[in-house]
C-alpha positions as CSV (number, residue, x, y, z in Angstrom):
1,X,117.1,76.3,50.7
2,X,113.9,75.0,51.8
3,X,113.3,71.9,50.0
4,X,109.4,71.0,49.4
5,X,108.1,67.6,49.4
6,X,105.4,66.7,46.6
7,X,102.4,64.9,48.2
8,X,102.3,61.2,47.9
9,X,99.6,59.9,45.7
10,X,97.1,57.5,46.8
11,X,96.9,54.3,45.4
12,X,93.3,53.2,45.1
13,X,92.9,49.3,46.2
14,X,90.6,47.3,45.0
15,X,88.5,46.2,47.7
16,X,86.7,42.4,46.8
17,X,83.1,42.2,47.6
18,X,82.8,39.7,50.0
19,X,80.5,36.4,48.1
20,X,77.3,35.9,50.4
21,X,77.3,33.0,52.8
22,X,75.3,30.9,51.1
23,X,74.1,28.5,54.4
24,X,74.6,24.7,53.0
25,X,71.1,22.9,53.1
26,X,70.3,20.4,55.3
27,X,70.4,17.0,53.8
28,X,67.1,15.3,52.5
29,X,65.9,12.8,55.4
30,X,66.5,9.2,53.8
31,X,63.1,8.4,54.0
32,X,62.0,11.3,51.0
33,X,65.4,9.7,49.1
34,X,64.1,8.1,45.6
35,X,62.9,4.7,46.5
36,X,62.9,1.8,44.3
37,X,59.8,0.2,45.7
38,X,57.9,3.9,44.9
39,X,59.0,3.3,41.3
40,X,57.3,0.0,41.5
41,X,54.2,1.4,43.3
42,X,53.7,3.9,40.7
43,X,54.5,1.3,37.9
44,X,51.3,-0.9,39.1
45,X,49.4,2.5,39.9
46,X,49.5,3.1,35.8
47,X,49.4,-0.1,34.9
48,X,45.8,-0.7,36.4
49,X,44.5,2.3,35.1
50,X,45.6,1.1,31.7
51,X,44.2,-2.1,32.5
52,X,41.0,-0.1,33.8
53,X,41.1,1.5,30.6
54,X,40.9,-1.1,28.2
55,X,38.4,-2.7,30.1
56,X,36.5,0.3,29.8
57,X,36.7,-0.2,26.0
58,X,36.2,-3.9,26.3
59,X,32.5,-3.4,28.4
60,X,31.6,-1.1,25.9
61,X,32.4,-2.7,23.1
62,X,30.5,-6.2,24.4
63,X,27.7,-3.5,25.0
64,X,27.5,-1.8,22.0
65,X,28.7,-4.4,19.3
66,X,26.0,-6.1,17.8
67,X,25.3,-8.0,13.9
68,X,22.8,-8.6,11.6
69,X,23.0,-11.5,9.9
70,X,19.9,-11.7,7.2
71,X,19.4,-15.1,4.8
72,X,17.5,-15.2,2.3
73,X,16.5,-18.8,1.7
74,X,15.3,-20.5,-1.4
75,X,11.7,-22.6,-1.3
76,X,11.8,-26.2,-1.3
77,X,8.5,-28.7,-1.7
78,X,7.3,-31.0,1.1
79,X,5.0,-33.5,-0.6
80,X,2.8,-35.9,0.8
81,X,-0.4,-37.6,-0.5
82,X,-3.1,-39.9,1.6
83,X,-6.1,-41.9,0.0
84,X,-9.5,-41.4,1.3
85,X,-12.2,-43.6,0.8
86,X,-15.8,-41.7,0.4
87,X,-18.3,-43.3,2.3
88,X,-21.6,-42.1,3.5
89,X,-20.6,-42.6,8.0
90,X,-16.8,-42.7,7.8
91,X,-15.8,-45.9,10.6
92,X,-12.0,-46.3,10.2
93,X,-8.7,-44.3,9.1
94,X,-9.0,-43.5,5.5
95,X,-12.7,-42.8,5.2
96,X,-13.8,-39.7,4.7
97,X,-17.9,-38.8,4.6
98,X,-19.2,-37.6,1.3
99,X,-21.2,-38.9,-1.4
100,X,-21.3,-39.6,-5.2
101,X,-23.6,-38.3,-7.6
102,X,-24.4,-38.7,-10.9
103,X,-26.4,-37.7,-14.2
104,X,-26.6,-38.2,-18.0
105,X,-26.4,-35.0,-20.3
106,X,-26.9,-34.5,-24.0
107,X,-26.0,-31.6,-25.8
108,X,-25.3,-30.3,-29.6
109,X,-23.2,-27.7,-31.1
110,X,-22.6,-26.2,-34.1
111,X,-19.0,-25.0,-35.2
112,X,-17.3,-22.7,-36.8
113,X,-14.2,-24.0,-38.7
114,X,-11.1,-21.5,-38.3
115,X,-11.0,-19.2,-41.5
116,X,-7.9,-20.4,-43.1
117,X,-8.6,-19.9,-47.3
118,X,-11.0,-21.8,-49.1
119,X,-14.2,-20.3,-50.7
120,X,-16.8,-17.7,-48.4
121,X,-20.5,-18.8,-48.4
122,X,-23.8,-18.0,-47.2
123,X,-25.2,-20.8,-45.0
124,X,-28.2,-20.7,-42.1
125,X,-27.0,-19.0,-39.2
126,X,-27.6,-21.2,-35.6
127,X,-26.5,-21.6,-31.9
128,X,-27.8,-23.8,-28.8
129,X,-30.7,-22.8,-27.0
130,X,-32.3,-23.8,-24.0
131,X,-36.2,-24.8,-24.0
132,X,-37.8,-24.1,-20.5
133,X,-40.8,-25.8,-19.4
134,X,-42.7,-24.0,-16.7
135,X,-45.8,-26.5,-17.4
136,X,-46.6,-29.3,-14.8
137,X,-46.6,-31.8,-18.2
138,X,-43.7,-33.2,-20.5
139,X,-43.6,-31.1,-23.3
140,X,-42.9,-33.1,-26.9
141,X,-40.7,-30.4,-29.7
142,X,-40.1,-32.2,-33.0
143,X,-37.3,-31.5,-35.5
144,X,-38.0,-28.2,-37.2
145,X,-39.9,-26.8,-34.5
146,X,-40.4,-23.0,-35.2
147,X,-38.6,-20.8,-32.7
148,X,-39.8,-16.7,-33.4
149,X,-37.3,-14.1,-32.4
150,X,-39.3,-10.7,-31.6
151,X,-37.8,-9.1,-34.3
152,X,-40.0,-11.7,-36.2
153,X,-37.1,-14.1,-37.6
154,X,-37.8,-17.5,-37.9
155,X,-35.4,-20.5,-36.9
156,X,-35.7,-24.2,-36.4
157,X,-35.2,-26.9,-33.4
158,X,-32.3,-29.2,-35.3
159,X,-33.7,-32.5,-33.4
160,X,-36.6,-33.3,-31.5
161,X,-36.5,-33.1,-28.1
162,X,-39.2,-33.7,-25.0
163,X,-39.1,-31.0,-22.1
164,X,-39.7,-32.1,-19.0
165,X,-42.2,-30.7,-16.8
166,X,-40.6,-27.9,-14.6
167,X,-37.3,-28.3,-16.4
168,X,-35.0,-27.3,-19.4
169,X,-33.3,-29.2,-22.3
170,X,-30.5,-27.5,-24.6
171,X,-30.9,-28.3,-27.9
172,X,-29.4,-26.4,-31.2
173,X,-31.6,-24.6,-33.6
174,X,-30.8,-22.8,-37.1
175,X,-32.1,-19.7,-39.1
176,X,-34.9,-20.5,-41.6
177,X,-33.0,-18.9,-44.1
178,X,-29.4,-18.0,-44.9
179,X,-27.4,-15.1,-45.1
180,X,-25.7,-12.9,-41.8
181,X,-29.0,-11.6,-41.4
182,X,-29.7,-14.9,-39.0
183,X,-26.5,-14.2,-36.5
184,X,-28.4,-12.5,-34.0
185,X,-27.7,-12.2,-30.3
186,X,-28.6,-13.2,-27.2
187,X,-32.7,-13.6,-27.4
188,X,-36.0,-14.9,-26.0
189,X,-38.1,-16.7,-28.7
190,X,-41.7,-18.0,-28.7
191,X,-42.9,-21.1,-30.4
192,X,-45.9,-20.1,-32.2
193,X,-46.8,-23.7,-33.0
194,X,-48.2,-24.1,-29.6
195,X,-51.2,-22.6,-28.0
196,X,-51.0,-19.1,-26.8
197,X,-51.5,-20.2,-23.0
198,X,-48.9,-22.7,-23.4
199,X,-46.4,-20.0,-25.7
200,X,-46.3,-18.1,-21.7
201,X,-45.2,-21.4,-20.6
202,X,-43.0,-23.3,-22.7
203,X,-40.6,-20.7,-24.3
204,X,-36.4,-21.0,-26.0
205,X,-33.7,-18.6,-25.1
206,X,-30.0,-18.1,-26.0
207,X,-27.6,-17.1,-24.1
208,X,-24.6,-16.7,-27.0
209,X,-25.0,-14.9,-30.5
210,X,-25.6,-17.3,-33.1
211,X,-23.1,-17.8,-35.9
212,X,-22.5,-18.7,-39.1
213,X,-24.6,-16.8,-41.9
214,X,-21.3,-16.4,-43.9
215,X,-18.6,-19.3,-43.9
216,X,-15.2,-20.4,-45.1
217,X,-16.2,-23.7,-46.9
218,X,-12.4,-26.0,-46.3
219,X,-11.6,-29.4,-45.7
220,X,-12.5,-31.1,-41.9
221,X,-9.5,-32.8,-40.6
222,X,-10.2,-35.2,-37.5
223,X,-7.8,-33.0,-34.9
224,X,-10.5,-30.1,-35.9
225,X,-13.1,-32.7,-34.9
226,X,-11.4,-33.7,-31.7
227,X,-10.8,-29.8,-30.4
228,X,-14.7,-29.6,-30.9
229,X,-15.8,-32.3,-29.1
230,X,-13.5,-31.5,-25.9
231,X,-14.5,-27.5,-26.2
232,X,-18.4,-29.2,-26.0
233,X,-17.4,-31.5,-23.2
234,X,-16.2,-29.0,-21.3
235,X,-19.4,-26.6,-21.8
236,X,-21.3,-29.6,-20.5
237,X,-18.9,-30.4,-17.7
238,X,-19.7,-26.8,-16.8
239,X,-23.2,-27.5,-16.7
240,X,-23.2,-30.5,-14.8
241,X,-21.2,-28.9,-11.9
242,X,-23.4,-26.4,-11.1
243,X,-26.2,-28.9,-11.3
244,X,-24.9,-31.6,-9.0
245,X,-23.2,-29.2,-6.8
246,X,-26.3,-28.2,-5.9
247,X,-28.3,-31.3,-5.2
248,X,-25.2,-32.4,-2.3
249,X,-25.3,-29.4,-1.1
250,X,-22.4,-27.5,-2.0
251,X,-20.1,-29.1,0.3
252,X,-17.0,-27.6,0.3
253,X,-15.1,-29.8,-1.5
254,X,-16.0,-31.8,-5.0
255,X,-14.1,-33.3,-8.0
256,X,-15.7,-34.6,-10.9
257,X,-15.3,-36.8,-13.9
258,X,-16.6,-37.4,-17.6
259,X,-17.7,-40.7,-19.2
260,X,-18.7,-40.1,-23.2
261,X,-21.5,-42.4,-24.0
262,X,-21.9,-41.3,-27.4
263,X,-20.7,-38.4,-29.8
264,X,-22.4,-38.1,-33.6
265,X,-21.1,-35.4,-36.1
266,X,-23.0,-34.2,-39.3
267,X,-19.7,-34.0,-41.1
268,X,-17.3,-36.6,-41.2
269,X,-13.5,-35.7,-41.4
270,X,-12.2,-34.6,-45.1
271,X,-15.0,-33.5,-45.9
272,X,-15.4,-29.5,-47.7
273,X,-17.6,-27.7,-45.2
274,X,-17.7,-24.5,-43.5
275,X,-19.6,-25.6,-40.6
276,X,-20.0,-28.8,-38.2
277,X,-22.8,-29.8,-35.9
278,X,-21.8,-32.0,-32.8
279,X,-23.3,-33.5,-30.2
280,X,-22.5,-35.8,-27.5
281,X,-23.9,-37.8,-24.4
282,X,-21.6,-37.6,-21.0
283,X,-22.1,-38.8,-18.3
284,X,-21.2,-37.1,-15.3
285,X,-20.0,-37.6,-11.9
286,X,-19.8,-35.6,-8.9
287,X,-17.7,-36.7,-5.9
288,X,-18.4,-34.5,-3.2
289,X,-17.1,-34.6,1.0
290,X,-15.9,-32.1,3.5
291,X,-12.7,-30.8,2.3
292,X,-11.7,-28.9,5.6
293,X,-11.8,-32.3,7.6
294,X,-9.7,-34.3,4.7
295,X,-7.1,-31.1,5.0
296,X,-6.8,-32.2,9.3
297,X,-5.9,-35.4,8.3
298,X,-3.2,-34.5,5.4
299,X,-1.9,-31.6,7.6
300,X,-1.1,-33.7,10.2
301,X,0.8,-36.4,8.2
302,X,2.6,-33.2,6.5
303,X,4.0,-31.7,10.0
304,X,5.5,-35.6,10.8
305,X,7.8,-35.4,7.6
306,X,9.0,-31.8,7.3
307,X,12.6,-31.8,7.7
308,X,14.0,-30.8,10.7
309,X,15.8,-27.4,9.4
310,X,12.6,-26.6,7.7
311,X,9.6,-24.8,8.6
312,X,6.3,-24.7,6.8
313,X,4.9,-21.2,5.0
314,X,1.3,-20.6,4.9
315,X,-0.5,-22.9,4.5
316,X,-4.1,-23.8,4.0
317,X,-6.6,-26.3,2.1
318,X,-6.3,-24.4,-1.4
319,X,-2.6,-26.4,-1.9
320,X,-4.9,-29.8,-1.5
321,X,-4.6,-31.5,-5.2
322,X,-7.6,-34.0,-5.9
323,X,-7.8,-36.4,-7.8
324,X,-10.4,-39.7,-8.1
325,X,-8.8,-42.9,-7.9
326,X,-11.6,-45.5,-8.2
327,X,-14.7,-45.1,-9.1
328,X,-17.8,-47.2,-8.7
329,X,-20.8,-44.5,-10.1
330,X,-23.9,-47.3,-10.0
331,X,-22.2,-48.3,-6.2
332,X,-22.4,-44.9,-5.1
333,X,-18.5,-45.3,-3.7
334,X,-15.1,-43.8,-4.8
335,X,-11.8,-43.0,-3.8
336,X,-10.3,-39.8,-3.2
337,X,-6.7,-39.1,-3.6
338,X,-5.1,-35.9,-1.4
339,X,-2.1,-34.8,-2.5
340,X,0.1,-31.7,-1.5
341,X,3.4,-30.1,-2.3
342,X,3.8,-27.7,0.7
343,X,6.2,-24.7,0.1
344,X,8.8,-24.3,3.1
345,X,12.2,-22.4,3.6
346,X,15.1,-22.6,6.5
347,X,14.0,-22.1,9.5
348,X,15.3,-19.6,12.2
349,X,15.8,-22.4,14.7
350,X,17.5,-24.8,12.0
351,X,21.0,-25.9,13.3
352,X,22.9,-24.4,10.4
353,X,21.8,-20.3,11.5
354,X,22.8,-21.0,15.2
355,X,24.1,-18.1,16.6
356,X,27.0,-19.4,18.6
357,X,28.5,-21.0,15.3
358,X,29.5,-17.1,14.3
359,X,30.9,-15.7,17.5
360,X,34.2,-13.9,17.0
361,X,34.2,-14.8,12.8
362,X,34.9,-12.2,10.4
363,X,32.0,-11.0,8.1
364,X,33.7,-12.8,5.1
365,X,34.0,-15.9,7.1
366,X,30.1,-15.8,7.7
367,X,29.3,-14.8,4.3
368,X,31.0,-17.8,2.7
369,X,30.0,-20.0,5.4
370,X,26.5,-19.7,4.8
371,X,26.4,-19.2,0.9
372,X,27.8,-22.6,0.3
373,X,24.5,-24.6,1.9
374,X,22.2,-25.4,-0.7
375,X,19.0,-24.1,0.8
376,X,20.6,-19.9,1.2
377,X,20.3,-17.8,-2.1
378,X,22.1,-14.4,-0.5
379,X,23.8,-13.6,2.8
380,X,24.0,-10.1,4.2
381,X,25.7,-9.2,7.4
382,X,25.4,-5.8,8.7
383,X,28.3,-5.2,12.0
384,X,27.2,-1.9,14.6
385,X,29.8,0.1,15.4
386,X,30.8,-0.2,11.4
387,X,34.2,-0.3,12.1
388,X,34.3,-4.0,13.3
389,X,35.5,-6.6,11.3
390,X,34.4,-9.4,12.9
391,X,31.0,-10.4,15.1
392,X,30.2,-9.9,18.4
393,X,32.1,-12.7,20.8
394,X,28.6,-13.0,22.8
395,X,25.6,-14.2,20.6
396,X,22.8,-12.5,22.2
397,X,24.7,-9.5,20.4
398,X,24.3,-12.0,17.0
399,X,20.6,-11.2,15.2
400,X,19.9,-13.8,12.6
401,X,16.8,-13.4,9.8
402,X,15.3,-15.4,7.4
403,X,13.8,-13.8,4.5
């Protein structure tokens, strides 16, 4: 019997894939090995540009940082005062040229008393009025001398009075008659009891309405009296300046001074009135001199005593105060005393505002600094960038103004 063999079956094997020959590197040469001294180098490499950094930031901040430091200060006085004798050629220190004048005026008033109760009358109506003389001969004007208004009213000189030739007295004068109808206003009257070639000539105007047609009849007390007389000094005063100033010359400067020789009233305190006629005699004197020239002088002494932390405003002659110290009219002489409170504030270049003194200080620190001297009302401090707390460390970056 044949005997058949089976086929043998083939075992598959698992073959392994070989790995790739990965070729081992080379080692690194020593010299690109990490190096300590590298780490250094780069250390020091960023370390000066963080250095060049912040002193990037530091040059522009000393650029770019600046303050404002504005004061506001508070006026003080400066007073001085210098006497200066007037004389006529000045020789020494203390004289000053100049002259003195003087002249005698009279002048009545009639017054009003305030309207406080009592009973209302009728009375004659008056006011002052000046008698011009254009003649070249004294003119004589008795008491009661008829003044004609042009609307044909008829008033009366109060006193008699002689006009000079080329001149002007002032001299009251009241209505003929009483009633309002008498308080007219400012006129030109003839005097009909001259000539009518002299009437051209010699002539009365007023300058103020006249008053009084209807008053308040009460009891005259002496302050009433008083107020009177210095409100009719004054007017004469007035007078007088204009007068004198022009016969020196109208120097620039002048002071003057009163002298009553005499004052009469037609009423005497107490009694019931409604009206009050004054009059007084002054004398008059006019001190005149150069007032630029006396303002050198006192100038000068002022600049010597101004503190050192003070500096002068504005200043100019106007701030001179004047006032006579002796007098010697009939001599011709006087004295002359200049004084002068000068108005000055802190000055930029005062010690206390120097500008190194705030280098580096905080804005608070400045503030309070400043606000506790005497002479500083407010402190404002104004710091570019805004940012900053504190001022500039250089102090041409430091503005400081005084206001």
């Amino acid at each position: 019997m044949t005997t058949t063999s089976k086929p043998k079956k083939r075992v598959a094997r698992k073959v392994a894939t070989p790995k790739p020959i990965v070729p081992a590197l080379p080692l690194e040469p020593k010299s690109r090995r990490a190096d300590p001294s590298l780490k250094l180098y780069r250390r020091i490499a960023v370390s000066f540009v963080l250095a060049t950094c912040l002193l990037l930031v530091g040059v522009v901040y000393l650029s770019f940082a600046s303050a404002t430091i504005r004061v506001t200060t508070e006026a003080q006085a400066v007073s001085i005062s210098e006497d200066f004798d007037i004389v006529e050629v000045p020789s020494t220190d203390g004289q000053a040229q100049g002259q003195v004048l003087s002249t005698i005026f009279e002048q009545a008033k009639t017054f009003t008393l305030e309207n406080d109760g009592g009973e209302v009358v009728e009375e004659k109506a008056g006011g002052m009025v000046t008698i011009y003389n254009t003649n070249l001969s004294n003119q004589m004007l008795v008491a009661t001398t008829r003044l004609l208004s042009p609307d044909g009213l008829l008033f009366r000189l109060d006193e008699t009075v002689n006009v000079p030739a080329s001149g002007s007295v002032n001299v009251t004068a009241h209505a003929d008659f009483i009633g309002k109808g008498g308080e007219i206003g400012p006129t030109t009257f003839t005097i009909p009891g001259l000539n009518e070639s002299l009437q051209k000539k010699i002539y009365a105007q007023s300058t103020e309405a006249f008053t009084g047609g209807e008053v308040t009849v009460q009891m005259l007390t002496q302050e009433e009296l008083d107020a009177f007389a210095l409100q009719l000094e004054q007017e004469i005063l007035d007078v007088a300046k204009t007068q004198l100033f022009t016969q020196a010359g109208s120097p620039s400067g002048a002071v003057y001074e009163t002298f009553v020789i005499e004052r009469k009233s037609d009423t005497e305190p107490g009694a019931e009135t409604g009206l009050v006629t004054l009059s007084l005699r002054v004398r008059v004197v006019g001190v005149f001199f150069d007032k630029e020239e006396m303002w050198e002088s006192v100038q000068e002494a002022l600049l010597v005593v101004v503190p050192e932390d003070l500096e002068l405003e504005a200043t100019s002659s106007d701030l001179l105060q004047l006032t006579i110290e002796d007098l010697d009219a009939d001599a011709g002489t006087a004295s002359i005393k200049a004084s002068v409170d000068a108005p000055a504030h802190l000055s930029e270049m005062s010690a206390l505002l120097d500008k190194s003194r705030f280098v580096g200080k905080s804005v608070g620190a400045v503030v309070e600094e400043l606000e506790s001297y005497d002479l500083i009302t407010e402190v404002d401090v104004t710091v570019t960038p805004f940012w900053l707390k504190r001022l500039p460390s250089l102090p041409d970056h430091i503005k400081v103004e005084v206001e």
